[in-house]
C-alpha positions as CSV (number, residue, x, y, z in Angstrom):
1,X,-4.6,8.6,-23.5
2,X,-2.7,10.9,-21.1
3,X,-3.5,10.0,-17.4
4,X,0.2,9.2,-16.2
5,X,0.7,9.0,-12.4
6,X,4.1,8.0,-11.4
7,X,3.4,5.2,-8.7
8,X,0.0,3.5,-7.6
9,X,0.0,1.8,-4.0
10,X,-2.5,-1.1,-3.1
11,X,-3.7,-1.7,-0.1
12,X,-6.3,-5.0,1.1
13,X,-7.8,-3.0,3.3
14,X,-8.0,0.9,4.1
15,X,-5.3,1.4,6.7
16,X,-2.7,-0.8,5.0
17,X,-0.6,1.3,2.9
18,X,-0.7,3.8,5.2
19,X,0.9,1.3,8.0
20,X,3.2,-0.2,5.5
21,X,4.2,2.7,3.4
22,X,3.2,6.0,4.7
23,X,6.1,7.6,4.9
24,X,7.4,6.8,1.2
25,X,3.9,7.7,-0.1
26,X,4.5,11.1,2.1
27,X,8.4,11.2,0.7
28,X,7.2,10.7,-2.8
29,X,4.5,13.2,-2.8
30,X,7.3,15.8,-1.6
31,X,9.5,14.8,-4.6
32,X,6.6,16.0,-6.9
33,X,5.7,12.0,-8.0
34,X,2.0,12.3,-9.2
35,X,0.9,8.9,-6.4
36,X,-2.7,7.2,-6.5
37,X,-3.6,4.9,-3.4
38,X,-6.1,2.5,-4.7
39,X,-8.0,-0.1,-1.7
40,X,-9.0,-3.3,-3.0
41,X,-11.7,-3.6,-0.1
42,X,-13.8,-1.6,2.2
43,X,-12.3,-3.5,5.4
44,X,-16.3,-4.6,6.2
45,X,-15.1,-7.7,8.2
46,X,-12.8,-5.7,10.7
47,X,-13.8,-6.1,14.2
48,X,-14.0,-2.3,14.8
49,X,-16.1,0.2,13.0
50,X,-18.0,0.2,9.8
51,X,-17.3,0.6,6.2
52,X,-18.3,4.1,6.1
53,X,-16.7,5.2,8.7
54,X,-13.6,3.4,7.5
55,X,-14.1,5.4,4.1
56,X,-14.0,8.9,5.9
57,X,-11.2,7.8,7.4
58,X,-9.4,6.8,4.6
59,X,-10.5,10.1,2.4
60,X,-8.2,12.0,5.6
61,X,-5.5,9.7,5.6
62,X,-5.2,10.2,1.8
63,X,-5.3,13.9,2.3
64,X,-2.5,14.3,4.8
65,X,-0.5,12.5,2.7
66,X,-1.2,15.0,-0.1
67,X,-1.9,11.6,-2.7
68,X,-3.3,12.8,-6.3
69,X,-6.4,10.4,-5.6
70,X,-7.5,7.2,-3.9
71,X,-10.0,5.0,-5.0
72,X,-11.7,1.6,-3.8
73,X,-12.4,-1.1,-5.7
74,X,-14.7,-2.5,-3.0
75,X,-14.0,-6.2,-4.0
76,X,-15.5,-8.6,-0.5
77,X,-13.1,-8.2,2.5
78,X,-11.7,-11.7,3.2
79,X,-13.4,-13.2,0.2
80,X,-11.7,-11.6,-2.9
81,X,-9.8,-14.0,-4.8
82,X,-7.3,-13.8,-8.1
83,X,-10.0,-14.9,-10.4
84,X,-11.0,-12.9,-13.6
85,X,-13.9,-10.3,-12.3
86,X,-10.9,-9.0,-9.6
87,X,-7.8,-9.5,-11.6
88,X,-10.0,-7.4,-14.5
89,X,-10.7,-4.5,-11.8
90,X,-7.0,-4.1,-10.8
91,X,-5.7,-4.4,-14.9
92,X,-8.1,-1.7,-15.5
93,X,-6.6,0.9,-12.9
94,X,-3.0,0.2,-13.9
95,X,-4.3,0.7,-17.8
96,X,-5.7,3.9,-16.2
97,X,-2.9,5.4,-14.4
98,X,-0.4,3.8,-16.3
99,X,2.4,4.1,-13.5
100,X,6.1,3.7,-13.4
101,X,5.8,1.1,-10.5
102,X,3.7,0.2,-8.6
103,X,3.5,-1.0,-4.5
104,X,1.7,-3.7,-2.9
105,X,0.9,-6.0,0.0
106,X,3.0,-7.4,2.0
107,X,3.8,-11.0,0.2
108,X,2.8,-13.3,2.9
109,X,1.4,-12.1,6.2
110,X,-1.0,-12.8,9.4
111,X,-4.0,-11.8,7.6
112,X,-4.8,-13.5,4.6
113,X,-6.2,-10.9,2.8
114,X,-2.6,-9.5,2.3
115,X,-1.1,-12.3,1.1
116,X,-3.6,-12.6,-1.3
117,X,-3.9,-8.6,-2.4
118,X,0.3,-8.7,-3.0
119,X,-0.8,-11.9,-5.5
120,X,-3.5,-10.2,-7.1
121,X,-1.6,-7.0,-8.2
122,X,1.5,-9.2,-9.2
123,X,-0.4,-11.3,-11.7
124,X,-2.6,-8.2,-12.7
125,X,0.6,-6.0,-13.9
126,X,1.4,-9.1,-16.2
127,X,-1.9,-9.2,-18.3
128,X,-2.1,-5.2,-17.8
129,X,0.6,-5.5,-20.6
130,X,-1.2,-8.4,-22.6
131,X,-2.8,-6.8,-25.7
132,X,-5.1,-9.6,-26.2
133,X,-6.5,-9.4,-22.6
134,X,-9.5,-7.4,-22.7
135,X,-11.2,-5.6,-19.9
136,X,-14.4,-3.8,-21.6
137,X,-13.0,-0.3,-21.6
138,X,-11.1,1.6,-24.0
139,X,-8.0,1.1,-22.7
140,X,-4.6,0.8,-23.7
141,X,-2.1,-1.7,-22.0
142,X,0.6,-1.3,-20.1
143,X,2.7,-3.2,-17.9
144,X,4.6,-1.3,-14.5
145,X,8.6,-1.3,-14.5
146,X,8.6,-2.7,-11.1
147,X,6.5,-4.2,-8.1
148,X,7.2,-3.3,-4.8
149,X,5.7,-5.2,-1.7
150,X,6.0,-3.3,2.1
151,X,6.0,-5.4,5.0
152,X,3.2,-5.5,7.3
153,X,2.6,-7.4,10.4
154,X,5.1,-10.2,9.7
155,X,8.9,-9.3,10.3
156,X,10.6,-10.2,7.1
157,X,14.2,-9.3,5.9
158,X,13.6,-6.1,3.1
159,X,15.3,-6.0,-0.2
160,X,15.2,-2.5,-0.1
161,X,14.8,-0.4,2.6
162,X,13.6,3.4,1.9
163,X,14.8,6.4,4.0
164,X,11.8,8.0,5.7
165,X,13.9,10.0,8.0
166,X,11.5,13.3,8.6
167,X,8.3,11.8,7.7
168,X,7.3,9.9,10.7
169,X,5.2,12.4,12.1
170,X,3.3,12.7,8.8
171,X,2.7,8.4,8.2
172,X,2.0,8.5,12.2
173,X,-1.0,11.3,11.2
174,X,-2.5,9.3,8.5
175,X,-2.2,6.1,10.6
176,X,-4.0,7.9,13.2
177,X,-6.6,9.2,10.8
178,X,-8.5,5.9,11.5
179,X,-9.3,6.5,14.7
180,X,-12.2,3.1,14.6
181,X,-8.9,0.7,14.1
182,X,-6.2,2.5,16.7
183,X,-5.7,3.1,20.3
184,X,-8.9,5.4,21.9
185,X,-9.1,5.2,25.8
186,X,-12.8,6.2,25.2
187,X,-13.6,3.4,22.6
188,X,-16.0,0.6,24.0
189,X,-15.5,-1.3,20.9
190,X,-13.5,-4.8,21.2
191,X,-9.8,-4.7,21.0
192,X,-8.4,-6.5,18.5
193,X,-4.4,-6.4,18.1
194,X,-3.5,-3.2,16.4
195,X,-5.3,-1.1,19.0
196,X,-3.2,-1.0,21.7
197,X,-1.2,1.7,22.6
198,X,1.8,-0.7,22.7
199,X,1.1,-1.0,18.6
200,X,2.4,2.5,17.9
201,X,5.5,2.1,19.6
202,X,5.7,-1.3,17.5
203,X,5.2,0.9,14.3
204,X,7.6,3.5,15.6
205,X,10.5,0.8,16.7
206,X,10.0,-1.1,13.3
207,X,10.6,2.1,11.5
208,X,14.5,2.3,14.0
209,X,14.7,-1.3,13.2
210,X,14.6,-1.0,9.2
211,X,16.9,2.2,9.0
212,X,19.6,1.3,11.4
213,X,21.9,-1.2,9.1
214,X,21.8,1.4,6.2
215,X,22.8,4.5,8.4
216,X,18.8,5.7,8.2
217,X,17.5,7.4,11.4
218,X,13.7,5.9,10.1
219,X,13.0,3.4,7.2
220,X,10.3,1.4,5.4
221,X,11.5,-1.9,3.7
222,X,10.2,-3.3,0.9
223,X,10.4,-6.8,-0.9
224,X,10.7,-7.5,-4.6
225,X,10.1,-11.2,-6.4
226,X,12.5,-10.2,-9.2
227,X,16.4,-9.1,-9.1
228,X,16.3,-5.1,-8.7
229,X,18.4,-4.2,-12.1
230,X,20.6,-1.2,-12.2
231,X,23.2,0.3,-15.1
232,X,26.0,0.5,-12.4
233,X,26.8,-0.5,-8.8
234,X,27.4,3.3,-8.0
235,X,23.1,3.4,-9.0
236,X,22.7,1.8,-5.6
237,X,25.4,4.1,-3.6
């Protein structure tokens, strides 16, 4: 089996890695790392739009960020739990891609469904590496180097923080790809709290916020549940 991608990034819902982690998808797509977004839902519950519409919006997003591919899973929005059937789905996708790391929801959040998605991939990069846990394909396990959990709605202190200096305009083009979640003036759907215009300059003043104590113009920070392990402090320099 030769399918090797480099990094796969989960999201709950469509929209959520590119909030999260656009601009290190976009960063690592410019470094030439071979990157698969994978959505565990179809975000049917939001209040705005539809799951098709949420789908061609996602297929753009995944495009301007130049991703090898981006799949959906479609497990129920706000009902998916880590029992077998869904941790089964996610092993088989790691087994499939077989990536370095991998990046996931933020650990605890407003929405449930994050909380919840982070939990899912943690538990499903375990028995990914379990030869005794069977999924029904031909697969071959393997277990991800590292997990790596953006932060979404909830401010949290990162663990590492990720120099997206010069790829804000390209995560603010896939965020605005899904133009059924995000400010519209000419929208007469309900609002709901990311689609104000006020949100964009939250997005924008997060990214300031995350990059100014390491000297970064822009950043993205991430949390980890395990010590980050290096050969030498000058690694981290």
């Amino acid at each position: 089996m030769n399918n090797r991608h480099d990094v796969v990034v989960f999201g709950a819902h469509p929209d959520d890695i590119e909030l999260g982690a656009g601009g290190t998808v976009a960063k690592m797509v410019s470094q030439g790392l071979k990157v698969v977004m994978v959505d565990l839902t179809q975000g049917e519950l939001g209040t705005r739009g539809t799951s098709e519409i949420r789908h061609q919006e996602a297929t753009s997003a995944a495009e301007i960020l130049g991703v090898a591919e981006r799949i959906n899973l479609k497990l129920k929005d706000g009902f998916f739990q880590c029992d077998e059937a869904s941790l089964l789905e996610v092993v088989k996708v790691i087994r499939r891609y077989r990536p370095k790391f991998v990046i996931a929801n933020a650990i605890e959040d407003r929405h449930p469904d994050h909380g919840k998605g982070a939990e899912l991939v943690i538990q499903a990069s375990f028995l990914s590496g379990l030869v005794k846990c069977v999924t029904g394909e031909a697969d071959e396990v393997h277990r991800p180097d590292a997990i790596y959990h953006y932060i979404q709605d909830h401010a949290r202190v990162p663990d590492v923080v990720v120099d997206i200096s010069g790829f804000e305009d390209i995560k603010m083009k896939s965020i605005l790809a899904y133009g059924s979640q995000f400010f519209d003036k000419n929208s007469s759907e309900p609002e709901t709290p990311i689609s104000s215009p006020e949100f964009m300059e939250h997005i924008k003043g997060r990214h300031l916020s995350m990059g100014r104590p390491c000297g970064f113009r822009s950043g993205e920070g991430f949390e980890v549940t395990r010590p980050v392990g290096v050969n030498s402090l000058s690694d981290l320099l």
